[in-house]
N, C-alpha and C positions, 0 to 999 in steps of 0.2 A: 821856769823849769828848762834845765837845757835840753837843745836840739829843738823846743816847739816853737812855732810861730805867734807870736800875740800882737794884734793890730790894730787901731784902731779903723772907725768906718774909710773917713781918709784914705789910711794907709792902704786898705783894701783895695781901692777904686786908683792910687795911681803907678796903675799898669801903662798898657797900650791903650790908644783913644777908642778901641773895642769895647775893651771893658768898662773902662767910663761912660758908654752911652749904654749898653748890656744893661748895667747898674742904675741906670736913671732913663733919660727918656724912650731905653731901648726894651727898658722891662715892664713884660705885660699889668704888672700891677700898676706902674706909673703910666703906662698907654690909659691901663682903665678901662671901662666899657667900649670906650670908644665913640664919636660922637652922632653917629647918626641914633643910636639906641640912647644915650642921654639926652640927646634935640628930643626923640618922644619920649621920655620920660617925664623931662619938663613942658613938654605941650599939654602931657595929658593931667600936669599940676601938680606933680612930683616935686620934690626938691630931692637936691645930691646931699649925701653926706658930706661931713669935715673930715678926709680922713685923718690925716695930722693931729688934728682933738680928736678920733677915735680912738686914735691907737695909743695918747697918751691917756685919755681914760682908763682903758683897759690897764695899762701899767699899773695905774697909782690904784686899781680896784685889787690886784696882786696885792701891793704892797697893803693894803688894809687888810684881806685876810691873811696875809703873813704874820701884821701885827696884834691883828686879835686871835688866832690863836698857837701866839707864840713862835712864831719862826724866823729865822735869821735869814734863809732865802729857800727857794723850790728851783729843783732840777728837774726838766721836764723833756721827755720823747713825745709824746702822743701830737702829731702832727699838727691836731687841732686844739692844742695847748701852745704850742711852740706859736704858731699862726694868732692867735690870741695875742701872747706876749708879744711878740715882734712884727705883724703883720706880714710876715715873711713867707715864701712857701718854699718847696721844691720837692717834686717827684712825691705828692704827698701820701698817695696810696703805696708806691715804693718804698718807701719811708717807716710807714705802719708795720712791714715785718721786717725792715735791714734796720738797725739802729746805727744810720748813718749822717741823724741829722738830731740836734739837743740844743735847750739853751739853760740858761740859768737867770733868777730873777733874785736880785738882793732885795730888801726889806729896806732898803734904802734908793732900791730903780737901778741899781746896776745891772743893765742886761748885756747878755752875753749869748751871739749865737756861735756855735760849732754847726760846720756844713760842710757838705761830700765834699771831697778831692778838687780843684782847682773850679768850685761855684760860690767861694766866697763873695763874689759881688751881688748872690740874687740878694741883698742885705741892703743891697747901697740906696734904697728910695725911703729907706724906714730911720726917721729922726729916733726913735726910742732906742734905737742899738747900741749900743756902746762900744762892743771890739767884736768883732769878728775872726774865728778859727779855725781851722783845718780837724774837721771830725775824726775822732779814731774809730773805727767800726772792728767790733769784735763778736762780730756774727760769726759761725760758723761758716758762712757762704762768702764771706767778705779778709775773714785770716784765717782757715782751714785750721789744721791742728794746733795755731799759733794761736787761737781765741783765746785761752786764758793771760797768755802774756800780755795782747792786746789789752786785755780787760780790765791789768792792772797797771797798762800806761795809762789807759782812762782814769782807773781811779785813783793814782799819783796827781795827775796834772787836775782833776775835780776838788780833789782835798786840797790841794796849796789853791785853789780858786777861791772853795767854803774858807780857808784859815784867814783869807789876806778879807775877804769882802764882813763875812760873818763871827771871825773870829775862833783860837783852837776850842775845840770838845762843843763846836754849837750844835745848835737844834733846827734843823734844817728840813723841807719836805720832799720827796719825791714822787713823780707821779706813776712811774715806772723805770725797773734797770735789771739789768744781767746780776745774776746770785754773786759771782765776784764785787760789781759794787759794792753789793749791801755788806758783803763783808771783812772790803778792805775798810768801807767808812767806819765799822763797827770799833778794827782795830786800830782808827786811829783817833778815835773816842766821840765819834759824830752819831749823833742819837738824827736818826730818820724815819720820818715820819709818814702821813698820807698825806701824798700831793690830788690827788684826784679832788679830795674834799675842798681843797683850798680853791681848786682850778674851776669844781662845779660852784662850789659859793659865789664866785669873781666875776664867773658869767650870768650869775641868776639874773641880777639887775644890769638892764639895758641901757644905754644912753639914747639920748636923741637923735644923735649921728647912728646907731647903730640900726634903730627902728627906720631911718630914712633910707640906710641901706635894707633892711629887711624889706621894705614897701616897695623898693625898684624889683628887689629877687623876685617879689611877689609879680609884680606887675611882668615880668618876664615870665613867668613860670607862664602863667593862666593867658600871657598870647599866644604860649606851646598849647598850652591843652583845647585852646579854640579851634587853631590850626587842626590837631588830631582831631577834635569833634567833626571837623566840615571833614575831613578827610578820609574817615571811619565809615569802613563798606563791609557787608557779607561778604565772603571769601578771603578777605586779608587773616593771615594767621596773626596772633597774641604777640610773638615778638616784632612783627612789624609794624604793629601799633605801637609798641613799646618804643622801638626805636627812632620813633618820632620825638617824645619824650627825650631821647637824648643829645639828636640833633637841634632842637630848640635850645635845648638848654647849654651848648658847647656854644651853639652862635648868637647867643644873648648872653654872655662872657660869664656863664655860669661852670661850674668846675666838675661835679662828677654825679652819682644818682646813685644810694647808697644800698638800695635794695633792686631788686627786679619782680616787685609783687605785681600782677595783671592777670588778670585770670577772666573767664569769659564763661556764661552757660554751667553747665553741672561743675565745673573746676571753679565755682563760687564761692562753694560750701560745700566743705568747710575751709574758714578763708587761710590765708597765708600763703596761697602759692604759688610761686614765680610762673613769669611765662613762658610761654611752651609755642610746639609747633601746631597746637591745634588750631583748627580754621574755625574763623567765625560767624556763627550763623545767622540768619534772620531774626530777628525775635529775641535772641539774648540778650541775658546781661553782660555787659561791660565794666570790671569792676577795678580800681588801680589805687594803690597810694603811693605820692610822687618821689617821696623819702628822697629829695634832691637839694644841692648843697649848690648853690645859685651867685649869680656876681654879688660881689663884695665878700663870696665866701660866704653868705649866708643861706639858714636852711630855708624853704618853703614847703611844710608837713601836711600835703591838706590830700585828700583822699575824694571821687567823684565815683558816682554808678549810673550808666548809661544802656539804654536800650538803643541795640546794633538794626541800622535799617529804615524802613518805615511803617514798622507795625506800630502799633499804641500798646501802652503797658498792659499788663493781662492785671487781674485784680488784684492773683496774688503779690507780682512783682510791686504795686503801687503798695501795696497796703503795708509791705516789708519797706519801703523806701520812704513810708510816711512816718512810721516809730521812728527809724533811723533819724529821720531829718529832726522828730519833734527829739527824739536824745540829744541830739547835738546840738542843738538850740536853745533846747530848755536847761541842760545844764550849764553850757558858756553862760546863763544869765547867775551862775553863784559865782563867776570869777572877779570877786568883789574885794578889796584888799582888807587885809583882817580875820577874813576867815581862814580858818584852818583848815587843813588836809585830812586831817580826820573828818571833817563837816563837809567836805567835799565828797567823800570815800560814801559815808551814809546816807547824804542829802539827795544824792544825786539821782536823776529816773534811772529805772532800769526796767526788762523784762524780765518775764519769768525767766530763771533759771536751767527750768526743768525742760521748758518748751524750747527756749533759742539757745542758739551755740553766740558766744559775745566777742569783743576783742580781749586783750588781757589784759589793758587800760582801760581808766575813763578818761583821762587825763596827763597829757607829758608835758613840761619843758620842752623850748625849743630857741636856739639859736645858729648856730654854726653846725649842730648837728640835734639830734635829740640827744634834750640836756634833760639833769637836776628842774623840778623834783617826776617822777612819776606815783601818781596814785593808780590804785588798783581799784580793783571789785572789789563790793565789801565783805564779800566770803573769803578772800581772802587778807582781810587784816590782820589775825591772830599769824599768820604765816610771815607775810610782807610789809606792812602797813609801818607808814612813821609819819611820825606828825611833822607841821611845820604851819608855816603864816604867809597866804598871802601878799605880797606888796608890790605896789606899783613900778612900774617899769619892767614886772615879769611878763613871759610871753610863753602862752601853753596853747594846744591845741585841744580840743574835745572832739572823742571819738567815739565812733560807733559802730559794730560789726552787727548784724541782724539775720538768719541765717536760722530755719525750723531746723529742730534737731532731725525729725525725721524726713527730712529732705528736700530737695527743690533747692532753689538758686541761692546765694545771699546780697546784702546791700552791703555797701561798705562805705561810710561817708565820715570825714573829718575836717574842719577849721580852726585859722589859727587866729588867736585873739594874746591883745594887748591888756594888761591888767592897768588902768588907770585910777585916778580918786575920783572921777563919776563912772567909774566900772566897766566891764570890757568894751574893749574897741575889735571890731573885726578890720585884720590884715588881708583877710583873703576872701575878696566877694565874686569871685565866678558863682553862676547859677548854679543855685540848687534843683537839677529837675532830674528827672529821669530821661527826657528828651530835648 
């Protein structure tokens, strides 16, 4: 296409001697953890991933849901798609509302990333890339009244991409785009599809490399939250705790923490909500779930409830954190591969209804963020509900929210387990106590 740039990884990287070390030993992903936190990882009997065979896994797991159902390749923004395909990042939460970073995945492994204005080297450590381009962002905030022009140099230079890699009038997916996309592809005979389903399919099953990386995120998250446990006094307010939480996790080369739920005392129950400035008292509960996206890019989903202090639990507090714990326990034991999600949805303990207020799961997906599948309640199946299977190398969390309707504190507890062929494995064994 004239006037754009197209380059290979190569071309990218020979700049100034800047950029060549930027692009490899100068970029965070190629540093890596870093080695005093991998020396304890493997002290404590860890092993490191392969990233290299990660991240060609994940390629050729694309290219299989491409092929079974029917696609000649997937264009994808969502940050933690793009990250998937290419192992790539930049500016990833930035990224989520400017559409200034894309790649493309042929059915054949041609990848392809587009990236902000003069960051084409954060590309240069990832073997799976193929060429490297100059993003056109056609945000509103990025080309002001020019967005639709912008929007249709993008989808000039995407369709001669789809014509040359997939061929003309293919069937292509996308996971997200700007209304001009979807209907210059329209008129230049490109039927598109749903890239999300192809992206959640690709991630369901984990590789080995990826679970060794989930077990380091792990093992990093749960030395933040021991840290917080010693650290955790009456009179610290909710965000103070919290921000421990994300100081751990920035210096154990974990990446960002996708909620801020924490709540302490009557702001228990009912649960969901962020913290605040309120100070913490003797005797409460401390309730959190970590929803954080951890080194390697992976998530660690696991949820703790703790009594603030040195009082001993009161009877109600234990008796609420003993259903929670036996929920959580007792259903990770159906995470058996074979079974269905509707057997999951039915099978599973639960409390009354009427009595407790619950979470809106029993059960999520989890990888890089919360993934594919989530099951519900079973009251709400005729609403929500969809089957599926089962199979090893999936990785779900079981949760439990516990919380009288008519009032008083709640529990809130969740772990993340490996589905294998002798049946769940737990990824995350910090204590289960109250204290």
């Amino acid at each position: 296409m004239p006037g754009r740039v197209r380059r290979s990884v190569q071309q990218a990287l020979d700049g100034t001697p800047e950029v060549a070390h930027a692009a490899g030993e100068g970029h965070h992903l190629a540093i890596g953890p870093g080695d005093a936190l991998t020396s304890q990882w493997i002290a404590d009997g860890l092993e490191l991933p392969d990233l290299p065979a990660m991240r060609r896994y994940r390629v050729e797991r694309i290219q299989e849901q491409l092929r079974e159902l029917d696609y000649g390749g997937i264009v994808l923004f969502d940050p933690l798609n793009v990250r998937y395909a290419t192992d790539s990042t930049n500016m990833q939460l930035w990224v989520m509302h400017n559409g200034a970073r894309h790649a493309f995945v042929s059915a054949a492994g041609h990848v392809i990333i587009w990236d902000y204005v003069n960051t084409e080297f954060l590309s240069g450590h990832s073997e799976v890339v193929d060429e490297i381009r100059p993003a056109i962002g056609s945000t509103f905030f990025l080309a002001g009244r020019r967005w639709e022009e912008q929007a249709k140099r993008w989808s000039a230079e995407m369709i001669e991409v789809i014509e040359e890699h997939c061929g003309a009038g293919a069937r292509i997916a996308m996971d997200q785009c700007h209304r001009t996309g979807y209907l210059e592809m329209a008129k230049a005979g490109i039927e598109v599809g749903e890239g999300t389903e192809v992206m959640e399919l690709a991630r369901t099953i984990k590789s080995d490399d990826e679970i060794k990386a989930m077990r380091c995120a792990a093992h990093a998250c749960q030395t933040t939250m021991a840290e917080m446990r010693e650290a955790l006094r009456p009179g610290m307010t909710e965000r103070e705790v919290w921000a421990m939480l994300h100081a751990g996790n920035i210096a154990r080369a974990g990446e960002w923490i996708e909620t801020q739920i924490l709540a302490s005392g009557p702001r228990t129950n009912p649960w969901m909500q962020e913290a605040s400035a309120r100070v913490i008292e003797e005797g409460d509960i401390l309730a959190y779930d970590t929803d954080l996206v951890g080194a390697y890019g992976m998530m660690i989903d696991i949820s703790r409830s703790w009594v603030v202090g040195d009082r001993k639990p009161t009877a109600h507090q234990q008796t609420l954190f003993d259903m929670a714990k036996d929920m959580i326990q007792g259903n990770a034991e159906l995470l058996t591969p074979g079974r269905t999600f509707r057997e999951l949805t039915f099978d599973a303990s639960m409390t009354s209804r009427d009595e407790y207020r619950h979470y809106s799961v029993i059960y999520h997906g989890v990888g890089q963020c919360d993934e594919y599948p989530s099951i519900y309640m079973p009251w709400t199946w005729d609403e929500w509900g969809h089957d599926g299977v089962l199979e090893p190398g999936m990785v779900l969390t079981s949760e439990s929210f516990i919380g009288r309707r008519d009032g008083g504190e709640g529990i809130k507890l969740e772990d993340q387990y490996l589905v294998t062929e002798n049946g769940p494995e737990l990824l995350t064994d910090f204590p289960l106590s109250l204290i």
